[in-house]
Structure formats: C-alpha cells, structure tokens
N, CA, C and O atoms as a GROMACS GRO file, in nm:
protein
  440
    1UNK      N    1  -2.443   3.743   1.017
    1UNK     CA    2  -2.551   3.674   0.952
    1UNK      C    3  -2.565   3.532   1.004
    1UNK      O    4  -2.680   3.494   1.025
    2UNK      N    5  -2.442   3.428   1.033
    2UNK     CA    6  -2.466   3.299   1.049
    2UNK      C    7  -2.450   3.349   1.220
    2UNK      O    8  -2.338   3.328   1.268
    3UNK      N    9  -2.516   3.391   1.279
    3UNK     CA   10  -2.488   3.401   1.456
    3UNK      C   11  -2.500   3.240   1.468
    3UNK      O   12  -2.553   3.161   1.390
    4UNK      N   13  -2.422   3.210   1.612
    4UNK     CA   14  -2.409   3.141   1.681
    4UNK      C   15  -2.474   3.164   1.840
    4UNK      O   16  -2.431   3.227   1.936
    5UNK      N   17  -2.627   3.063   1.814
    5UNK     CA   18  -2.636   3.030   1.964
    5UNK      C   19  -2.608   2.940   2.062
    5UNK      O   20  -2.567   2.828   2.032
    6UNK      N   21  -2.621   2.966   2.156
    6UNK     CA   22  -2.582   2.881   2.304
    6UNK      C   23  -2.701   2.870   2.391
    6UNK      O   24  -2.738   2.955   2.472
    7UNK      N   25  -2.759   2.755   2.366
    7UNK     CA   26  -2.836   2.762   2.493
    7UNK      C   27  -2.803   2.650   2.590
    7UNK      O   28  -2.738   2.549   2.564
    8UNK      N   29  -2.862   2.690   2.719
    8UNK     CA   30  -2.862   2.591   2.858
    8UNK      C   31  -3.015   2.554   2.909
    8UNK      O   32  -3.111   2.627   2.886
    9UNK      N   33  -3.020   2.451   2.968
    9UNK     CA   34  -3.160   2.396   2.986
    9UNK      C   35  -3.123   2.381   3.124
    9UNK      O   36  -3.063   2.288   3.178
   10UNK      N   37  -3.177   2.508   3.180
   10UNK     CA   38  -3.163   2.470   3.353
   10UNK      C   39  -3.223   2.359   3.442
   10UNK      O   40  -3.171   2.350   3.554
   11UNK      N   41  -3.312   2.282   3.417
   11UNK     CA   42  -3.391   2.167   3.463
   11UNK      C   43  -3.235   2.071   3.405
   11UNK      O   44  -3.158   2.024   3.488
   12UNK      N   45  -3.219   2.061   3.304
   12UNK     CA   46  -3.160   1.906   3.338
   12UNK      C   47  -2.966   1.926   3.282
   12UNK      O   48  -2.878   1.848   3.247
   13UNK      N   49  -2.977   2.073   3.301
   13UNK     CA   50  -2.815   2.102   3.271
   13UNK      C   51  -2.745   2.024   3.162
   13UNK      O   52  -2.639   1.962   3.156
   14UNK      N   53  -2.852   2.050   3.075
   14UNK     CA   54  -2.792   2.041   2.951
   14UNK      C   55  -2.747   2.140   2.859
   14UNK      O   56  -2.814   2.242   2.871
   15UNK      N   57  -2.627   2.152   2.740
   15UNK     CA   58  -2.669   2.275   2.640
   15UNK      C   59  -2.680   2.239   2.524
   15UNK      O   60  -2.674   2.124   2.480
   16UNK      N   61  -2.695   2.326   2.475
   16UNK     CA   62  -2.674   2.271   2.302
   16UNK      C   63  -2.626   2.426   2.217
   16UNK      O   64  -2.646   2.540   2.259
   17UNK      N   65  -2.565   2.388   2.101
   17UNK     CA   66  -2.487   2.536   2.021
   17UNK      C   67  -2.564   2.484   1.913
   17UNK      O   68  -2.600   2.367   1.898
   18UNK      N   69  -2.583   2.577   1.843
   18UNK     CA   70  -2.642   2.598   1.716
   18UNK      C   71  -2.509   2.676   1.626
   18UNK      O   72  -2.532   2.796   1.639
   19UNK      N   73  -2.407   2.663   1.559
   19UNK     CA   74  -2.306   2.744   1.490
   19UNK      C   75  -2.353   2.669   1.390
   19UNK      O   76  -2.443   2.586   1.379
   20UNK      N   77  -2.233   2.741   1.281
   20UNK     CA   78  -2.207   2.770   1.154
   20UNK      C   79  -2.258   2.626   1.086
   20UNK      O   80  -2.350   2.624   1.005
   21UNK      N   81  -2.209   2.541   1.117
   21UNK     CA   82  -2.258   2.391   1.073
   21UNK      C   83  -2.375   2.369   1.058
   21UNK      O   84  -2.423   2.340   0.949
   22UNK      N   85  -2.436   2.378   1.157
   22UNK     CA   86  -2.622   2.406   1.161
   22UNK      C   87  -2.683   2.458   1.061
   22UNK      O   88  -2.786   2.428   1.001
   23UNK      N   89  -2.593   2.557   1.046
   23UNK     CA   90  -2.733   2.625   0.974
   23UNK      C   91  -2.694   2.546   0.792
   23UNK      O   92  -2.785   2.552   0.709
   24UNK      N   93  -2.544   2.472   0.746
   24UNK     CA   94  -2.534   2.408   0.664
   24UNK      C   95  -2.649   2.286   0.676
   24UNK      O   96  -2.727   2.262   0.584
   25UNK      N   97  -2.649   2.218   0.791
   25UNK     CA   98  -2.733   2.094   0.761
   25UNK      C   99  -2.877   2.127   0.754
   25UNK      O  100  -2.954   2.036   0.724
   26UNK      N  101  -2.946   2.313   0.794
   26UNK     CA  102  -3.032   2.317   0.822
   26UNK      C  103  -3.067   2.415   0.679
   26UNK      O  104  -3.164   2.490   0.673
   27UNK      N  105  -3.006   2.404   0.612
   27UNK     CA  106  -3.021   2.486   0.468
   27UNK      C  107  -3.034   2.327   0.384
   27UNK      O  108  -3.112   2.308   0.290
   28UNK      N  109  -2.978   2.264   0.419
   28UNK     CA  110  -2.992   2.096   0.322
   28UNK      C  111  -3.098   2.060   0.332
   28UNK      O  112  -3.183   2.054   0.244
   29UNK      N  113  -3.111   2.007   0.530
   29UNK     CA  114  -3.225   1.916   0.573
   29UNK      C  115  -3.384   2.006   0.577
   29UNK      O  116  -3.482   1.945   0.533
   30UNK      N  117  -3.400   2.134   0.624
   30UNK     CA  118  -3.481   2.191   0.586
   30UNK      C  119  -3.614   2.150   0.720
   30UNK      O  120  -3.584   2.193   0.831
   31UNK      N  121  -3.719   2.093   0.713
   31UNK     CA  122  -3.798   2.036   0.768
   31UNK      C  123  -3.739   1.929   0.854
   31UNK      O  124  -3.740   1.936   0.977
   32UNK      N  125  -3.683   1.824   0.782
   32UNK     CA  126  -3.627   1.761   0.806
   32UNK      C  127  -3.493   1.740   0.997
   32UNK      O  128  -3.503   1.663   1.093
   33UNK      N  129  -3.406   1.833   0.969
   33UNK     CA  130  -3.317   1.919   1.034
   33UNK      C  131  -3.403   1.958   1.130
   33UNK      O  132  -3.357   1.918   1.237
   34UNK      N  133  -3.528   2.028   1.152
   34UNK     CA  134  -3.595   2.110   1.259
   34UNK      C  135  -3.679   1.954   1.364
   34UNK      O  136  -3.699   1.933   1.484
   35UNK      N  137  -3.709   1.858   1.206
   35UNK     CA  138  -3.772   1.743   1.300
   35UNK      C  139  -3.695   1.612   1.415
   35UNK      O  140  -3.740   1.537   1.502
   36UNK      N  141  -3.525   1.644   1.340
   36UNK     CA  142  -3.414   1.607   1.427
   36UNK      C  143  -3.418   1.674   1.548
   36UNK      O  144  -3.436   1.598   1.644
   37UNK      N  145  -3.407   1.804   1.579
   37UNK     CA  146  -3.375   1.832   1.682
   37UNK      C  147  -3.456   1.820   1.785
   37UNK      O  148  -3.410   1.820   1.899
   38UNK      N  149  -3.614   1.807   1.759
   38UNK     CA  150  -3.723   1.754   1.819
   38UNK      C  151  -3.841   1.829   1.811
   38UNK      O  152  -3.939   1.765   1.850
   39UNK      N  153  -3.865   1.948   1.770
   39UNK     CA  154  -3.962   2.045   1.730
   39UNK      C  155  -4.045   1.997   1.629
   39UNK      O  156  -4.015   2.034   1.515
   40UNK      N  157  -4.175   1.899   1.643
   40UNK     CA  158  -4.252   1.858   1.507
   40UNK      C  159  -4.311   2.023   1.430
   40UNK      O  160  -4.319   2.074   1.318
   41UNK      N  161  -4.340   2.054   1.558
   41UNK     CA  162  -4.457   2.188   1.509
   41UNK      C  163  -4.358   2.258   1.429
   41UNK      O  164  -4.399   2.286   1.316
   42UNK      N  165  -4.249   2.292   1.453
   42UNK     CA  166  -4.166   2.410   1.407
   42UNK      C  167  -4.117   2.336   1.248
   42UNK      O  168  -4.051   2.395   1.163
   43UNK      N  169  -4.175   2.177   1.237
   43UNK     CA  170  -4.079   2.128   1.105
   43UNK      C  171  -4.203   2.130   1.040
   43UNK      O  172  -4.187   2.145   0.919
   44UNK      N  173  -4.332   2.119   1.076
   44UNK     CA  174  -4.457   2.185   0.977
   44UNK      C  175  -4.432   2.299   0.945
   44UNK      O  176  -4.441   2.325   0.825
   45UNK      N  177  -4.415   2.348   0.988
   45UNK     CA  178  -4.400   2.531   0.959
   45UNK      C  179  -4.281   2.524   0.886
   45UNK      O  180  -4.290   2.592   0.784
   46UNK      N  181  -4.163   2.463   0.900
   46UNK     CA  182  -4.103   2.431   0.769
   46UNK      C  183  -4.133   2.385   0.674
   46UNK      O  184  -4.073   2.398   0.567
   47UNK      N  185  -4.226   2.326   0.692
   47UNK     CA  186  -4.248   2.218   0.527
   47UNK      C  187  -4.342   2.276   0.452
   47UNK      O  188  -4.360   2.240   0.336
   48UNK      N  189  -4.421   2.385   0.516
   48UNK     CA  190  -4.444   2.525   0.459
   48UNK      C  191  -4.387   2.595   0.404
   48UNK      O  192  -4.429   2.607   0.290
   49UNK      N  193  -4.289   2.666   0.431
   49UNK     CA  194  -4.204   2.759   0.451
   49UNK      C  195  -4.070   2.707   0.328
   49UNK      O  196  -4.018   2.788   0.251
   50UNK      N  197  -4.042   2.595   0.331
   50UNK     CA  198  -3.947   2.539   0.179
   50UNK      C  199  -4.029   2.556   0.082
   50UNK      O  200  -4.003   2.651   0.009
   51UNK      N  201  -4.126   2.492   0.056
   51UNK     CA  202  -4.206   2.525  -0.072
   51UNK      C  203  -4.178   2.684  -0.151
   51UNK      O  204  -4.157   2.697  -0.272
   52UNK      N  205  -4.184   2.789  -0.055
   52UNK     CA  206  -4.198   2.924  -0.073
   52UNK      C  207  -4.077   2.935  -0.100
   52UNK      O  208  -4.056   2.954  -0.220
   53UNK      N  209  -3.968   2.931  -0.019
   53UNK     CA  210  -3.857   2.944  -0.080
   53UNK      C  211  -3.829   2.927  -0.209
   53UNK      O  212  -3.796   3.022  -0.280
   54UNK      N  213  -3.842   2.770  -0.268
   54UNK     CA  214  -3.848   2.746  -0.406
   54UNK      C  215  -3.858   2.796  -0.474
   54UNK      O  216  -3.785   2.810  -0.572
   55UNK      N  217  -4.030   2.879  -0.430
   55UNK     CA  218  -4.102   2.911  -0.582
   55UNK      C  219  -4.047   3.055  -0.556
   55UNK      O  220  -4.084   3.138  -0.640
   56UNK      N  221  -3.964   3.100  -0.456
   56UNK     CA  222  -3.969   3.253  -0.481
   56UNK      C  223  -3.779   3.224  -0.547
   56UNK      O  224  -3.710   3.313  -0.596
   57UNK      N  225  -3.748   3.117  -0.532
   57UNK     CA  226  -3.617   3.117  -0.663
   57UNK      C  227  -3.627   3.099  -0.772
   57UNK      O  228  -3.561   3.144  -0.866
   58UNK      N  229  -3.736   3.009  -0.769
   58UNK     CA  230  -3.760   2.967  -0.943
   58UNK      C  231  -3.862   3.087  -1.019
   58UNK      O  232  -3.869   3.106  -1.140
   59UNK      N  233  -3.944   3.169  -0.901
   59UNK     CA  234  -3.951   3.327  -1.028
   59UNK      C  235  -3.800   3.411  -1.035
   59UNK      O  236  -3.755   3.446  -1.144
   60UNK      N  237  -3.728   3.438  -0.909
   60UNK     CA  238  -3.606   3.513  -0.967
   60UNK      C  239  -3.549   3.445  -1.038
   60UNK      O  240  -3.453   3.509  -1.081
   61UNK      N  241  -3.553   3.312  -1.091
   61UNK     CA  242  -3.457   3.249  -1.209
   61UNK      C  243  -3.528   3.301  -1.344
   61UNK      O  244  -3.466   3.330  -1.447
   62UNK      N  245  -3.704   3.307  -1.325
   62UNK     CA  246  -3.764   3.332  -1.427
   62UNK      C  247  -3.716   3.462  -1.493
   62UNK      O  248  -3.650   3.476  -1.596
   63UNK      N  249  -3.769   3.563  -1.398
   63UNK     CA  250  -3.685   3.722  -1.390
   63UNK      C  251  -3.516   3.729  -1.472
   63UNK      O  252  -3.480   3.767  -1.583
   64UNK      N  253  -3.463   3.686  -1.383
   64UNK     CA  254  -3.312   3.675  -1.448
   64UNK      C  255  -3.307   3.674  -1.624
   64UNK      O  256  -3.277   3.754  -1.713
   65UNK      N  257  -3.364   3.506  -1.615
   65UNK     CA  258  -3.331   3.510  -1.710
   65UNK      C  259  -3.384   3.554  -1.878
   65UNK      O  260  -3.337   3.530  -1.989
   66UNK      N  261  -3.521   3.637  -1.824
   66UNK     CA  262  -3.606   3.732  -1.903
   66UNK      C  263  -3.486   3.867  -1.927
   66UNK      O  264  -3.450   3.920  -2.032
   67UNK      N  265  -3.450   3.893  -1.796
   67UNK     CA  266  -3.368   4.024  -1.827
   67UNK      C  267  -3.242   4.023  -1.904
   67UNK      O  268  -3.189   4.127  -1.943
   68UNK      N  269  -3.195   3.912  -1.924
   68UNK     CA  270  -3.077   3.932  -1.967
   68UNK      C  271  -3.035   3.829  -2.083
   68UNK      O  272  -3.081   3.721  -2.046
   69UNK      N  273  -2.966   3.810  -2.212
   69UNK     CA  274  -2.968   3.824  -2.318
   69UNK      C  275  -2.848   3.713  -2.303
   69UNK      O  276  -2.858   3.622  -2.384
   70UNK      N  277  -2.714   3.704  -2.195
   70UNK     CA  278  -2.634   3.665  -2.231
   70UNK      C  279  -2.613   3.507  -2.132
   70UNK      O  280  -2.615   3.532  -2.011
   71UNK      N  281  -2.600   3.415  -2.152
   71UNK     CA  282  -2.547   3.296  -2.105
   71UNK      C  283  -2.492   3.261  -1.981
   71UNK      O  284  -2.537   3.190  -1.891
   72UNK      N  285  -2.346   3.349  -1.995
   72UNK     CA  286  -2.285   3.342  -1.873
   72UNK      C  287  -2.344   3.441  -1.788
   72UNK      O  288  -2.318   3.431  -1.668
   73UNK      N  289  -2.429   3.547  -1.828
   73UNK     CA  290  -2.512   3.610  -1.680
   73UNK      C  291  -2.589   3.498  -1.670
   73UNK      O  292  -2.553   3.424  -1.579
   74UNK      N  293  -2.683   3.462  -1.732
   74UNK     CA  294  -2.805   3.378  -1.655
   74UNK      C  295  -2.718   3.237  -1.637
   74UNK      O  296  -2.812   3.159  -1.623
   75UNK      N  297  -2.598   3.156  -1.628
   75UNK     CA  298  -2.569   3.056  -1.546
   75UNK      C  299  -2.531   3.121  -1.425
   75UNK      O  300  -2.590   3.083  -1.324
   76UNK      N  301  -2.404   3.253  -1.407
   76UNK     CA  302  -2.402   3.323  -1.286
   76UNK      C  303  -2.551   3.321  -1.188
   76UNK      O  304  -2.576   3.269  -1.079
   77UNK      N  305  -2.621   3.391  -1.267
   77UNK     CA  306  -2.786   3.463  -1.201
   77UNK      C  307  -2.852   3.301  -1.118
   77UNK      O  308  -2.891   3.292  -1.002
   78UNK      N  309  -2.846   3.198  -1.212
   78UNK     CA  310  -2.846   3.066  -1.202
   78UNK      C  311  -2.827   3.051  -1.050
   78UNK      O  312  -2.915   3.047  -0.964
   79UNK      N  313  -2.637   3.042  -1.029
   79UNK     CA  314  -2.578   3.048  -0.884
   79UNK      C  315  -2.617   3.081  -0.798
   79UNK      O  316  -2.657   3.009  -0.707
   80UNK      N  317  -2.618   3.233  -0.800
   80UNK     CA  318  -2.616   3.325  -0.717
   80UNK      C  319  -2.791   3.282  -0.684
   80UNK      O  320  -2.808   3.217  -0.581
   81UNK      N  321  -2.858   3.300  -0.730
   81UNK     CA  322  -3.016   3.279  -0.686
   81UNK      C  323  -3.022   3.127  -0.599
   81UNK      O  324  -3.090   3.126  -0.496
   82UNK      N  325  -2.970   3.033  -0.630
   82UNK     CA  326  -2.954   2.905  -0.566
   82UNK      C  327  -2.894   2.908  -0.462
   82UNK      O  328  -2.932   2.835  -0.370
   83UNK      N  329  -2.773   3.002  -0.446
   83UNK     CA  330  -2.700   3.034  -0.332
   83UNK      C  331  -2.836   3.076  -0.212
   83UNK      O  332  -2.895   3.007  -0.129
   84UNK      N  333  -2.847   3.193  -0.243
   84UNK     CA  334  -2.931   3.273  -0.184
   84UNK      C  335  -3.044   3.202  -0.121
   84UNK      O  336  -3.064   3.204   0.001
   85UNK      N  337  -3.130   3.128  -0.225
   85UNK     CA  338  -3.216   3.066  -0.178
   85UNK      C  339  -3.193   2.909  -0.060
   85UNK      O  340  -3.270   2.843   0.010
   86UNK      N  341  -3.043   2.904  -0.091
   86UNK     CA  342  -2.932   2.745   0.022
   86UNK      C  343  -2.999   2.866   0.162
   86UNK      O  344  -3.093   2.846   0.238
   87UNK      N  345  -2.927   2.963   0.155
   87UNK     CA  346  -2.894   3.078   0.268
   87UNK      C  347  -3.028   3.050   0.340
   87UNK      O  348  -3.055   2.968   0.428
   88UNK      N  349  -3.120   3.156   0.267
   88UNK     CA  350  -3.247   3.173   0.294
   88UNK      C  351  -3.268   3.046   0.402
   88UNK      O  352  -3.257   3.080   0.520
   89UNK      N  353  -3.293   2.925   0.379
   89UNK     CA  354  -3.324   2.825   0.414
   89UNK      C  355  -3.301   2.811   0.551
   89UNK      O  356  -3.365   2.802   0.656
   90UNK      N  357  -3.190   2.813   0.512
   90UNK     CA  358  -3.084   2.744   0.640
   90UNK      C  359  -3.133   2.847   0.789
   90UNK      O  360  -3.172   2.824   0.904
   91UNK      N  361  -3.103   2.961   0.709
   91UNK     CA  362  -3.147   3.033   0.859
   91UNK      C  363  -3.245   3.052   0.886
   91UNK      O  364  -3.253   3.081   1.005
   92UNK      N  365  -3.374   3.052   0.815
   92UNK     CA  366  -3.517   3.025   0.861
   92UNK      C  367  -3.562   2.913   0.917
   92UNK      O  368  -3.665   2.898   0.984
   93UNK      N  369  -3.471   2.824   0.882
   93UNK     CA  370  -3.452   2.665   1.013
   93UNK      C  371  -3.407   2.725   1.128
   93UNK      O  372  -3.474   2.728   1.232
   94UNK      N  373  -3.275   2.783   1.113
   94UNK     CA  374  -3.203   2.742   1.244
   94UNK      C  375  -3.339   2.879   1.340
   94UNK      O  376  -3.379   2.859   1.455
   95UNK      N  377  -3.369   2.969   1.277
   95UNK     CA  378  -3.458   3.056   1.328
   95UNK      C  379  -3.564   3.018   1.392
   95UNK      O  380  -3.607   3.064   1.498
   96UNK      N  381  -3.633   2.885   1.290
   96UNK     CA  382  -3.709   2.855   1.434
   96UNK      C  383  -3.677   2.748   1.529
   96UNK      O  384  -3.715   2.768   1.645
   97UNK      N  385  -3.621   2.647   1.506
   97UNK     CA  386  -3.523   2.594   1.580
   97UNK      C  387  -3.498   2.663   1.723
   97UNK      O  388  -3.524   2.621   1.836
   98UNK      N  389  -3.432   2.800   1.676
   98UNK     CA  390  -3.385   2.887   1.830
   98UNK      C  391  -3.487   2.937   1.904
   98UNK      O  392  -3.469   2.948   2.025
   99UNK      N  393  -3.589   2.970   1.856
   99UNK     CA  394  -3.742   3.000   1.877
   99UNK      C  395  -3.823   2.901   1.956
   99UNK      O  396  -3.903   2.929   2.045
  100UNK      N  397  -3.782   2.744   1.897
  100UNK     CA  398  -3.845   2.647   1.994
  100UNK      C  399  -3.770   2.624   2.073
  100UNK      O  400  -3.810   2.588   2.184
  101UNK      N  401  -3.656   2.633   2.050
  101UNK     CA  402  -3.573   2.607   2.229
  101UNK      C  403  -3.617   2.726   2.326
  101UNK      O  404  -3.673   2.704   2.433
  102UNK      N  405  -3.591   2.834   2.284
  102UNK     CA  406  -3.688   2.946   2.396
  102UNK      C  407  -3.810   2.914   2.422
  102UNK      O  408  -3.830   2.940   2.540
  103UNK      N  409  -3.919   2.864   2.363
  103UNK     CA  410  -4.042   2.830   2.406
  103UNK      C  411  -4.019   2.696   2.492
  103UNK      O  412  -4.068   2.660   2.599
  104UNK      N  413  -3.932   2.638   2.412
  104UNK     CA  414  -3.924   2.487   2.552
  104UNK      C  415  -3.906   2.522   2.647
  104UNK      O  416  -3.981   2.476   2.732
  105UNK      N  417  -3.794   2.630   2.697
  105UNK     CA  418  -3.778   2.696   2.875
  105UNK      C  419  -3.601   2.665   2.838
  105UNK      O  420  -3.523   2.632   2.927
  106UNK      N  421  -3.564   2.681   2.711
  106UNK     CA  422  -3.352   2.687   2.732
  106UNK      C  423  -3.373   2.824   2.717
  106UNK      O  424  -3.455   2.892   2.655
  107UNK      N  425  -3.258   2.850   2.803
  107UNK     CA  426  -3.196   3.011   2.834
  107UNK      C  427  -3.090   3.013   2.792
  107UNK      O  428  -2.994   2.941   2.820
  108UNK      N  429  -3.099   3.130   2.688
  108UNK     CA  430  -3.014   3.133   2.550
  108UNK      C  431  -2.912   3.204   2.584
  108UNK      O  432  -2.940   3.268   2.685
  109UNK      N  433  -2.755   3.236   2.530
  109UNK     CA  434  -2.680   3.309   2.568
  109UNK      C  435  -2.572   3.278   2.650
  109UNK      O  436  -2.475   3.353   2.657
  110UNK      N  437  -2.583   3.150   2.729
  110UNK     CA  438  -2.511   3.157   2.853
  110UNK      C  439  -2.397   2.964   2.844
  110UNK      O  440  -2.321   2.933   2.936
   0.00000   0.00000   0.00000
C-alpha cells in the first residue's frame, strides 16, 4: 500500500525517493506537500481533492454514528474513519506527485 518510488531525471542526474515518510507529510500537508515539491497544477487538483476527502469522512462519521447506539463504537468508528481518511490523503498526494514527475520526463524505477 505505502510503495516506494525512485525516480532519476536523466537531463540533470538527479533522483528523488518518495517512501514511507512522504506519504506521512503528504497525508498532513495535502496541497500543500504537492506545492513543495514543485507541481502547482497537481496541488490544485489537490486542493480539490481534500475538500472531498473531508466531506466523504464527515458522512461516514455521520453513518457511524446513526448506526450504532454505543459510545465506545462511535469514538472507535471516530478513529478508524480519521485514520482512513489521514491514509486516503496521503496517497492521493504522493499519487499525483509520482504522476507529475513522469510527466516532467523522471524515469521511475531505477
């Protein structure tokens, strides 16, 4: 789930890794995170793309906590949906992130 890429930029022999860390600062920073690495276009399309996330946690919080009667499920349901939605994030950054380094011309893998 958290893959790790590698890319190389044959013009100026550079690389860059995208691991496990990434996709933490890129589940935090969000838009933000995609506009660091230098991709404006790809951090619009994030700043799209968080909104939705949100609202599609804050109906499964709605859901949750319609379905269920007891406390400690809906603080669990609470977690676990917040978790999910950290996750979500992070790798729909680092996703396009890896997406604009292939469109820049880095050759991934190596």
């Amino acid at each position: 789930m958290f893959d790790v890429y590698r890319f190389n930029n044959l013009r100026t022999d550079e690389h860059k890794v995208l691991d496990r860390r990434s996709y933490l600062w890129a589940a935090l920073g969000g838009p933000v995170y995609v506009l660091l690495k230098g991709f404006a276009a790809a951090a619009l399309v994030m700043l799209l793309v968080s909104p939705l996330v949100a609202v599609g946690a804050v109906g499964a919080l709605v859901i949750a906590v319609g379905l269920f009667d007891s406390e400690m499920i809906n603080m669990l349901a609470a977690f676990a949906i917040f978790l999910v939605a950290l996750v979500a994030h992070g790798v729909i950054a680092i996703e396009l992130v890896r997406r604009s380094y292939i469109r820049g011309g880095w050759r991934e893998g190596y």
